[in-house]
DOGU-869500 format. One record per residue (C-alpha): residue number from 0; residue in three letters; y, x, z. Coordinates in nm, 2 decimals. Layout:
N
(NUM, "ALA", (Y, X, Z))
...
END
This chain:
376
(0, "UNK", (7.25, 3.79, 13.45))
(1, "UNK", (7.43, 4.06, 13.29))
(2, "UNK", (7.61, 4.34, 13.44))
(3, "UNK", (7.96, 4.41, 13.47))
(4, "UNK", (8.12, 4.60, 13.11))
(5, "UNK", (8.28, 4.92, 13.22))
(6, "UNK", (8.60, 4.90, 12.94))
(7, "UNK", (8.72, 5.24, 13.04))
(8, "UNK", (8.34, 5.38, 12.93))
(9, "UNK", (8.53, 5.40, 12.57))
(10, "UNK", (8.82, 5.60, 12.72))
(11, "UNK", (8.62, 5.85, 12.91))
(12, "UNK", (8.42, 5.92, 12.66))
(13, "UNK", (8.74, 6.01, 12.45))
(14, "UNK", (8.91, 6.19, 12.68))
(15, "UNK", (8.59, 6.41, 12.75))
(16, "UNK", (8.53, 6.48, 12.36))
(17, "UNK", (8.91, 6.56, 12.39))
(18, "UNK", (8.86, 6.77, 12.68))
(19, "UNK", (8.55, 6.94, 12.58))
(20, "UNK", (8.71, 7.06, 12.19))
(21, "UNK", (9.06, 7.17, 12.31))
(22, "UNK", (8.89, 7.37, 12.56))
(23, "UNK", (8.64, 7.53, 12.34))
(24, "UNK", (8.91, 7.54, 12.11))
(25, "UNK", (9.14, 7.76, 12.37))
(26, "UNK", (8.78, 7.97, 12.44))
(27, "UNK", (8.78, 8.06, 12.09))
(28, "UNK", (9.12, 8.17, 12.06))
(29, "UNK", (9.15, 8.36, 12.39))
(30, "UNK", (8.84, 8.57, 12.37))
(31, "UNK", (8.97, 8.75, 12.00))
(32, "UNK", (9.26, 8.79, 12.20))
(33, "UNK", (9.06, 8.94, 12.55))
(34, "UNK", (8.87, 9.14, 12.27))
(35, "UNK", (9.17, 9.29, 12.10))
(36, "UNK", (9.32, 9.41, 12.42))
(37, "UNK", (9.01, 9.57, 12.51))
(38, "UNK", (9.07, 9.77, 12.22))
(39, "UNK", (9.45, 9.83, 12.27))
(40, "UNK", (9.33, 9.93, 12.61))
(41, "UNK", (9.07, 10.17, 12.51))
(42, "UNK", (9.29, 10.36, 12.26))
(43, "UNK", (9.59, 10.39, 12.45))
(44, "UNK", (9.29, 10.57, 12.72))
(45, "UNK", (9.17, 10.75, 12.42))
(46, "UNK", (9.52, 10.89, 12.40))
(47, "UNK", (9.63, 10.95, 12.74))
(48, "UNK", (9.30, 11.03, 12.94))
(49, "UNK", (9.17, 11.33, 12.70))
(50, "UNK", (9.32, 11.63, 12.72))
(51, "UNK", (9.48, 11.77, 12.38))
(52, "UNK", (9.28, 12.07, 12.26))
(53, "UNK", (9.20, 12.17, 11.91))
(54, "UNK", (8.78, 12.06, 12.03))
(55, "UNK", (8.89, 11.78, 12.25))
(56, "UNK", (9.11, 11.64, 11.96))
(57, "UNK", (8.77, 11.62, 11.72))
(58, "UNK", (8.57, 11.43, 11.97))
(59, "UNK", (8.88, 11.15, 12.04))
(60, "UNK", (8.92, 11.14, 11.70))
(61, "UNK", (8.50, 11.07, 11.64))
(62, "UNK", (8.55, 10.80, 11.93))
(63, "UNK", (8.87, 10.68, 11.77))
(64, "UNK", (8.68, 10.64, 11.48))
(65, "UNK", (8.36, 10.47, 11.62))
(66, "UNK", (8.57, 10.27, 11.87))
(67, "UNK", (8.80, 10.12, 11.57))
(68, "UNK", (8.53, 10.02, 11.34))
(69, "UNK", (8.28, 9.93, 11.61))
(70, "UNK", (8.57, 9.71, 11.79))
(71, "UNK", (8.68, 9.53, 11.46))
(72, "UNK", (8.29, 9.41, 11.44))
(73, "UNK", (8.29, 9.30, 11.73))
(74, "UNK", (8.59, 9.16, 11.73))
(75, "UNK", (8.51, 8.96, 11.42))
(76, "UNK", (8.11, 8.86, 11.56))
(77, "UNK", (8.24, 8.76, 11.88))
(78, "UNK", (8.56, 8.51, 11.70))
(79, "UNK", (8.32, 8.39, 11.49))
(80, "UNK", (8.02, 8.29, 11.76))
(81, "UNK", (8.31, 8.10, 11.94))
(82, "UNK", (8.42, 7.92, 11.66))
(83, "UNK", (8.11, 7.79, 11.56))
(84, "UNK", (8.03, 7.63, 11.84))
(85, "UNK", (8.34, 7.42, 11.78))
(86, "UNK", (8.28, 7.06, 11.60))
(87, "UNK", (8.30, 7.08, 11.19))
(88, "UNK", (8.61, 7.00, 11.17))
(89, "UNK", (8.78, 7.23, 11.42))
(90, "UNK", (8.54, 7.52, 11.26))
(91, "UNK", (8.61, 7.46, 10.90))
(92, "UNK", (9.00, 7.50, 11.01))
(93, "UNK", (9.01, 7.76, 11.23))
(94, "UNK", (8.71, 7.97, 11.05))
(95, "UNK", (8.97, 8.10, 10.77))
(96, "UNK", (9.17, 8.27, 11.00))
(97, "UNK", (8.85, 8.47, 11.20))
(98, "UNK", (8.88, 8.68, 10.82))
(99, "UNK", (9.23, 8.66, 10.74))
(100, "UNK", (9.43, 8.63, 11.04))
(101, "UNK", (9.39, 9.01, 11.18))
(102, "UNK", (9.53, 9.10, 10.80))
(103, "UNK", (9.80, 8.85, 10.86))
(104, "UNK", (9.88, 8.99, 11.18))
(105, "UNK", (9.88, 9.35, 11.07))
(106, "UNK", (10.14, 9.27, 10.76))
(107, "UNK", (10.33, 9.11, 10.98))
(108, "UNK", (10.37, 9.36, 11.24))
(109, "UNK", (10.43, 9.68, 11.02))
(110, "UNK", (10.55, 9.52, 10.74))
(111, "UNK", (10.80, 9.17, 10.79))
(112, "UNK", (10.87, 9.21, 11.12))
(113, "UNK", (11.03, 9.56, 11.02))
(114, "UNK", (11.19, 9.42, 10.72))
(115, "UNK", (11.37, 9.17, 10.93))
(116, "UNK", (11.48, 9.44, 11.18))
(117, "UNK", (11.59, 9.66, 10.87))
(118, "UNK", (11.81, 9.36, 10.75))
(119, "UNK", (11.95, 9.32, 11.10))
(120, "UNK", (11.95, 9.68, 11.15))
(121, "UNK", (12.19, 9.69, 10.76))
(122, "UNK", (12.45, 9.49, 10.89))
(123, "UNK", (12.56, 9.73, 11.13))
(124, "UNK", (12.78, 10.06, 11.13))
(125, "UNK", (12.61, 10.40, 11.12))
(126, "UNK", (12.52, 10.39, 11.53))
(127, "UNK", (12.35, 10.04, 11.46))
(128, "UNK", (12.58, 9.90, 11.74))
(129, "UNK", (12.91, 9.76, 11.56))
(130, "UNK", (12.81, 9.41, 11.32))
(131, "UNK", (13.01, 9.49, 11.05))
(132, "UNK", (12.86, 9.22, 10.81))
(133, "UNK", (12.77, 9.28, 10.47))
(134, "UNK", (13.00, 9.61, 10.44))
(135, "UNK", (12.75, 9.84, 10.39))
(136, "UNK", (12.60, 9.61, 10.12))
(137, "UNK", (12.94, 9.65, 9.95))
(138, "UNK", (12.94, 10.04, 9.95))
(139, "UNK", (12.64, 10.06, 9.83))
(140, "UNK", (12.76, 9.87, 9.51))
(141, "UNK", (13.10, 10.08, 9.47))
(142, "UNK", (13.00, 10.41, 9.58))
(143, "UNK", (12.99, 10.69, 9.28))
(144, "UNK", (12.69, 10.85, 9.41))
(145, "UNK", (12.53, 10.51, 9.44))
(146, "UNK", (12.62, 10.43, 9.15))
(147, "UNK", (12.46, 10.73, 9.00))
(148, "UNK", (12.14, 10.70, 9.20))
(149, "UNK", (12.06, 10.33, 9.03))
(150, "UNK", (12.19, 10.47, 8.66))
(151, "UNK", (11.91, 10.78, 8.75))
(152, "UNK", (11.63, 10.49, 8.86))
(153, "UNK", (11.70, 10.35, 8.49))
(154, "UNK", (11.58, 10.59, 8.32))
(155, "UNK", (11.31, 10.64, 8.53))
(156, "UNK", (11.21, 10.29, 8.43))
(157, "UNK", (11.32, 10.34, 8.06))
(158, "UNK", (11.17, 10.64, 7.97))
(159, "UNK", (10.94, 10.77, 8.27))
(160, "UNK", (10.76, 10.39, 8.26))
(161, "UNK", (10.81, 10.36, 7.89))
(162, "UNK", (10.67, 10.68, 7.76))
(163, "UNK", (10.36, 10.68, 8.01))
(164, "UNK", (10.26, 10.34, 7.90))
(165, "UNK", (10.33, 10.45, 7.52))
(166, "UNK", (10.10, 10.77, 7.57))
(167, "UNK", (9.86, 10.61, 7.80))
(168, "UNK", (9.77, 10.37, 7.52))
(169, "UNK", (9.74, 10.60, 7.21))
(170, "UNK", (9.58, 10.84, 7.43))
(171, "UNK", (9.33, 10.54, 7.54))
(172, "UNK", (9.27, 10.42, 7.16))
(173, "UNK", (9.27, 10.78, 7.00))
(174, "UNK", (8.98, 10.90, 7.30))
(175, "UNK", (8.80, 10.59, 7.23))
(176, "UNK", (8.66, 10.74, 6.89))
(177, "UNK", (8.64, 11.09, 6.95))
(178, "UNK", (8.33, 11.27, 7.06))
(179, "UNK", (8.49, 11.48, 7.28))
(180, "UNK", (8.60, 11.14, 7.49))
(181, "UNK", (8.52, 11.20, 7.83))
(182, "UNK", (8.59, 11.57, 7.85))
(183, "UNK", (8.98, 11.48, 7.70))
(184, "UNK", (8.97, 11.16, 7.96))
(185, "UNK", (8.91, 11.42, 8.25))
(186, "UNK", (9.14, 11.68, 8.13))
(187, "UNK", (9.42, 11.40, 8.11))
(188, "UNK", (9.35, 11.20, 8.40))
(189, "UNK", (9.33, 11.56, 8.63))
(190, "UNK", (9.69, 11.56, 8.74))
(191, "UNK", (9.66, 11.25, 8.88))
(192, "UNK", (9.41, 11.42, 9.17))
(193, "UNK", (9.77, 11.68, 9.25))
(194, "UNK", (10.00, 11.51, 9.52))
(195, "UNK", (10.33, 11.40, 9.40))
(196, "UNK", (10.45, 11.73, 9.58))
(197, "UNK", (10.20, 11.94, 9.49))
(198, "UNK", (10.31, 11.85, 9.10))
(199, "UNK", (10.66, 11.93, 9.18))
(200, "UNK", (10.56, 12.24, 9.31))
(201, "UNK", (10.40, 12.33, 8.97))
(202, "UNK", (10.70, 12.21, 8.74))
(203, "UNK", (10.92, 12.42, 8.93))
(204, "UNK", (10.75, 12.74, 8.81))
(205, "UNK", (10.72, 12.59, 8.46))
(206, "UNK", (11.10, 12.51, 8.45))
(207, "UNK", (11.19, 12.87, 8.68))
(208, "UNK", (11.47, 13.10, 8.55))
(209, "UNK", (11.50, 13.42, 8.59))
(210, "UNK", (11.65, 13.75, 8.42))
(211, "UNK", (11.50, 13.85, 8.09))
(212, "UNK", (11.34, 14.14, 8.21))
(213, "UNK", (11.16, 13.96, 8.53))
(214, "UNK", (10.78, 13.88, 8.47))
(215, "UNK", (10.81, 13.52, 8.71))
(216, "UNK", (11.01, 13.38, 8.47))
(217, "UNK", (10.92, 12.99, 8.37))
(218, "UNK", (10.69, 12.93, 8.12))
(219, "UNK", (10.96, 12.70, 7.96))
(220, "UNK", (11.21, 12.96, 7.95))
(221, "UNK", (10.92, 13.23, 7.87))
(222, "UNK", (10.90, 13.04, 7.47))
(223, "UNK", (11.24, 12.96, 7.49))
(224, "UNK", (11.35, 13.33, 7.56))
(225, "UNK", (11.09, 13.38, 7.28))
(226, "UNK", (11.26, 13.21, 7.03))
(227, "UNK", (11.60, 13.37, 7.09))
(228, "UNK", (11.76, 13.20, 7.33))
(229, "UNK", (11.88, 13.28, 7.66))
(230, "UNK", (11.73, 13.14, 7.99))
(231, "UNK", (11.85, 12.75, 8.09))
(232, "UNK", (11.82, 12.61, 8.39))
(233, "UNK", (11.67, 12.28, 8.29))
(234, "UNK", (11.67, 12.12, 8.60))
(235, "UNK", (12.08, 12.21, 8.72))
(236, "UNK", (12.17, 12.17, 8.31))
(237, "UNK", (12.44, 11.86, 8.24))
(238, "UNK", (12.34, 11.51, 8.29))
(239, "UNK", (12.14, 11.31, 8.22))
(240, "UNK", (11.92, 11.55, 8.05))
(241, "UNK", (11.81, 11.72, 8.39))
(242, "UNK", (11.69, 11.43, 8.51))
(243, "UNK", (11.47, 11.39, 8.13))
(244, "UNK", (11.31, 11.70, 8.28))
(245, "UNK", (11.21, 11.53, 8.60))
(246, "UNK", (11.08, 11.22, 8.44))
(247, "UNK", (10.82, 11.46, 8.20))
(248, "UNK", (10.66, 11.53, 8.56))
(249, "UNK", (10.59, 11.16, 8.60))
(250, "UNK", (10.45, 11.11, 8.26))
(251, "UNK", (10.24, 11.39, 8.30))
(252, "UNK", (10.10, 11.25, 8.63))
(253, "UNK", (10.05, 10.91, 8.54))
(254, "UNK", (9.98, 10.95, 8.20))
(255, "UNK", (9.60, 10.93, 8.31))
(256, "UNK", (9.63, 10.64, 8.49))
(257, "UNK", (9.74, 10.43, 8.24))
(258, "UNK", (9.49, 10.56, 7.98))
(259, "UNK", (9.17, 10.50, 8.21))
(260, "UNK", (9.27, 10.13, 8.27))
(261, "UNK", (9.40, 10.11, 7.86))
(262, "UNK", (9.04, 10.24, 7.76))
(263, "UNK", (8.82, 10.02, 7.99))
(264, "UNK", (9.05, 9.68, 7.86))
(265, "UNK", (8.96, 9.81, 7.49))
(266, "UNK", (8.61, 9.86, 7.57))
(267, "UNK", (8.60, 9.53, 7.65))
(268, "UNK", (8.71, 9.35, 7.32))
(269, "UNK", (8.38, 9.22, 7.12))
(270, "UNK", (8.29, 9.50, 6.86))
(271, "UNK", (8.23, 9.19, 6.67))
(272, "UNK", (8.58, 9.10, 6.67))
(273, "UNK", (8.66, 9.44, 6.50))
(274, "UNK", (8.43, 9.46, 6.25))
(275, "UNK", (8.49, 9.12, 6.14))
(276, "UNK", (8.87, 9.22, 6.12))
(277, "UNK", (8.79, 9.55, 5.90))
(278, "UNK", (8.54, 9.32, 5.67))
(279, "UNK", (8.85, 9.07, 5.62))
(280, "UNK", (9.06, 9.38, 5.49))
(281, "UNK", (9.28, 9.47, 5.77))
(282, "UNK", (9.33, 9.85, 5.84))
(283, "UNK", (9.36, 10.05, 6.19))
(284, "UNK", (9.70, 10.00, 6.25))
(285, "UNK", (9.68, 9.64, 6.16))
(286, "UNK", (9.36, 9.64, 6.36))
(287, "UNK", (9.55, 9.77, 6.66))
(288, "UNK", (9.90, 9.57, 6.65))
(289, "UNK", (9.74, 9.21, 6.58))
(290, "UNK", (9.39, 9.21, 6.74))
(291, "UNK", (9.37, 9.50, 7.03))
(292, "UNK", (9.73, 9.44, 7.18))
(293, "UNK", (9.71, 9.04, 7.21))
(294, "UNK", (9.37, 9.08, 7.37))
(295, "UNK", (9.48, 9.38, 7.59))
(296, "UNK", (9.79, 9.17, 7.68))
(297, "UNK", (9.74, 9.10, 8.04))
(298, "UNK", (9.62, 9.48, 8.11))
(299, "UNK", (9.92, 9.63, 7.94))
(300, "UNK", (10.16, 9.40, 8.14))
(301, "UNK", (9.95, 9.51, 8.49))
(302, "UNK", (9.99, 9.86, 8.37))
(303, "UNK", (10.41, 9.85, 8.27))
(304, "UNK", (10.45, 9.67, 8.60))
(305, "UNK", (10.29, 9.95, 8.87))
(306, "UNK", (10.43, 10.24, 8.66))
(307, "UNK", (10.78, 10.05, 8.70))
(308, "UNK", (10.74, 9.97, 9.09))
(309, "UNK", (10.63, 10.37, 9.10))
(310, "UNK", (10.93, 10.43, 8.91))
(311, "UNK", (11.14, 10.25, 9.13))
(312, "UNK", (11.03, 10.44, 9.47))
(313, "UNK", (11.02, 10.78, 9.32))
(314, "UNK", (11.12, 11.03, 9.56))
(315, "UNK", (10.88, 11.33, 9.62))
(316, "UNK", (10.94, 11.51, 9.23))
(317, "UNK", (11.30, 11.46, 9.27))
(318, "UNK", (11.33, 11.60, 9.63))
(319, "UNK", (11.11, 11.87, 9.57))
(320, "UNK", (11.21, 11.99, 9.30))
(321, "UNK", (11.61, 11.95, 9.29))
(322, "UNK", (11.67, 11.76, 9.62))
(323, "UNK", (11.91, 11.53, 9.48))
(324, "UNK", (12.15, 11.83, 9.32))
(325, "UNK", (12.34, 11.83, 9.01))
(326, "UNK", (12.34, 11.45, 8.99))
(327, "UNK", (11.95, 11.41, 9.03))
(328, "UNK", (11.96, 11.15, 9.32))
(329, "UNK", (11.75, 10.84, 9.31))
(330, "UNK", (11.75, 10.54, 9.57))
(331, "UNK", (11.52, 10.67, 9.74))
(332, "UNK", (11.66, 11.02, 9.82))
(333, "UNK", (11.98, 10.84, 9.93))
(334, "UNK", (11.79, 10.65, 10.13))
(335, "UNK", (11.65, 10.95, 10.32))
(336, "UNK", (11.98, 11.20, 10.29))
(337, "UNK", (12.21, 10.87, 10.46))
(338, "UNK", (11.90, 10.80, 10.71))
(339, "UNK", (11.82, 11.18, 10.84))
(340, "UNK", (12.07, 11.38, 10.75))
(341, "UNK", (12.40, 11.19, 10.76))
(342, "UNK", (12.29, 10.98, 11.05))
(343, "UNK", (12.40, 10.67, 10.87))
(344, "UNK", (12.15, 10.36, 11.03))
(345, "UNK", (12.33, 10.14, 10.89))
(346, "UNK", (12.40, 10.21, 10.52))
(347, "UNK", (12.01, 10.40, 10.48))
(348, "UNK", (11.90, 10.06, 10.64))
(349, "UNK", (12.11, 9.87, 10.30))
(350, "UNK", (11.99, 10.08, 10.06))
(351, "UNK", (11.63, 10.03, 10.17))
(352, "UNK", (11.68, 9.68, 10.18))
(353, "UNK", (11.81, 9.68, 9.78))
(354, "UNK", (11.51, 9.90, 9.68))
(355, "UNK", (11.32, 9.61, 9.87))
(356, "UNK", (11.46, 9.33, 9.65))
(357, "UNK", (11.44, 9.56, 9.36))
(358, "UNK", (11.04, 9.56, 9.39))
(359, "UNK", (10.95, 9.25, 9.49))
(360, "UNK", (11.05, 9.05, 9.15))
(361, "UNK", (10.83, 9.31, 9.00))
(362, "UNK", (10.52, 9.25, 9.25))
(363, "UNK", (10.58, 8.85, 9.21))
(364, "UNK", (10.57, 8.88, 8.82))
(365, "UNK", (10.25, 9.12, 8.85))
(366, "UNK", (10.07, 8.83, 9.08))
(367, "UNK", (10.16, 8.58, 8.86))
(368, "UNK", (10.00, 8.75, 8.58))
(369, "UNK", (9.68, 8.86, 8.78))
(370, "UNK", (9.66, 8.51, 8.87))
(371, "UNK", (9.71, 8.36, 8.49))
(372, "UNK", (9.43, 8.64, 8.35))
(373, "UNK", (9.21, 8.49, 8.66))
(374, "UNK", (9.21, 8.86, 8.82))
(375, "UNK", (9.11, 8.71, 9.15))
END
């Protein structure tokens, strides 16, 4: 005689594989998060617990330092254990995230969450209380000064971006046959180790003026005064050739950037390429116009698109060395003179905003070509 079939056996079973995987499933997800606080928890004590002397301040920030990278280990071994223990499916789809999820939840923290609030924050008068739409939005569009601040980022773009690419190349190709290479590659690529202040700083003294007769006069007005002429102040002289002056600081600085990444993308075409070019008749510059700039391409387009984001967020030249004077405002020093020192929440909150959209259709066209030269 048979026994009785138990037809909820089938059901049970389900509901305990069902039980047992969302459970190990909610283990998973709330020890990273019982682990993160720890963290939280331990910084916050970090900060608050130790008193703040100049000896005291060494050792938190030693801790600090241990705790951080020590905690992000564990953070990542102990999300990891967890997940594996999940069935394949639920490990192959929640693995990903182990990696990526603590950088998705760090952009999104300092980085959308703020853009949202500076959005919400733009559509309000200068206390931030008052909605007042898409006003300031409009004043930045009509305003002279504004209106002179994105004419200023222009040439930025056209001749700061421009001209560094431009030297950055013939620098790049010239270097490449020289035997002096690497000494005139360090000397050129040196300014880049100077802060964008620090390089200010210097051009200021370059472009100084000062009576005839005083030995601290600029080294620009030093051979002008040489030739005959009387001192100029370069920097205060009449638009737009002041701000000219400015963008020869950027050049200079980023110059050397744009040649070490030129040279290692020409190093990299086949020799055999060349030669076969100069045994078919072609000469240097034909040489360098139809072979080295088609292969270089994708490099060159990299290049022209960071120098022009740069370009677009300049601030520290300009506000060292002028602080927006005699028509030498950018977006960015806008930005910070309507934010800090006209109080203005509302309309700095805008103009951060546009330079936002201004970069971003330069970062998506860079991605697109990283991905289409198969950078990744």
């Amino acid at each position: 005689m048979q026994p009785p079939q138990d037809f909820n056996a089938p059901t049970r079973g389900v509901l305990d594989w069902l039980a047992g995987t969302l459970g190990r499933i909610l283990v998973s997800v709330l020890i990273p998060l019982l682990t993160f606080g720890l963290l939280i928890v331990g910084f916050r004590w970090l900060r608050d617990a130790i008193p703040s002397s100049t000896a005291q301040k060494a050792i938190v920030s030693l801790v600090a330092i241990v705790w951080g990278v020590g905690g992000a280990a564990l953070l990542y071994l102990v999300s990891n254990w967890f997940v594996e223990r999940l069935p394949g499916v639920w490990m192959r789809r929640l693995q990903p995230f182990i990696f990526v999820g603590p950088a998705i939840a760090v952009l999104t923290w300092y980085l959308a969450l703020p853009t949202v609030r500076t959005f919400w924050i733009s559509l309000h008068d200068r206390t931030g209380k008052e909605f007042v739409g898409l006003a300031n939005y409009v004043a930045v569009f009509t305003e002279r000064d504004m209106l002179l601040s994105f004419r200023n980022n222009l040439l930025w773009i056209v001749f700061g971006a421009t001209l560094t690419i431009v030297f950055g190349l013939l620098i790049a190709v010239l270097a490449d046959r020289s035997r002096f290479e690497n000494l005139a590659k360090g000397l050129i690529f040196m300014p880049m180790a100077i802060s964008m202040v620090g390089a200010g700083v210097i051009w200021n003294f370059v472009y100084a003026v000062r009576d005839v007769s005083d030995p601290q006069i600029g080294l620009l007005n030093a051979i002008w005064v040489a030739l005959g002429h009387e001192p100029q102040a370069w920097t205060a002289m009449l638009q737009p050739w002041n701000n000219l002056f400015l963008i020869v600081v950027m050049i200079w600085m980023q110059t050397g950037f744009a040649m070490v990444i030129f040279s290692a993308a020409i190093k990299g075409i086949p020799e055999d390429l060349l030669e076969a070019a100069r045994v078919d008749g072609a000469n240097e510059i034909q040489i360098f116009f139809r072979i080295m700039l088609p292969y270089i391409r994708g490099t060159i387009i990299t290049v022209t698109t960071t120098v022009v984001i740069f370009s677009l967020k300049i601030f520290d030249v300009v506000w060292v060395m002028t602080g927006g004077q005699f028509g030498t405002h950018v977006i960015a020093t806008q930005f910070f003179r309507q934010a800090f020192t006209n109080q203005n929440k509302g309309y700095a909150a805008a103009i951060a905003f546009i330079l936002l959209l201004a970069v971003v259709p330069v970062m998506i066209y860079n991605l697109r070509q990283f991905r289409e030269e198969e950078a990744f």
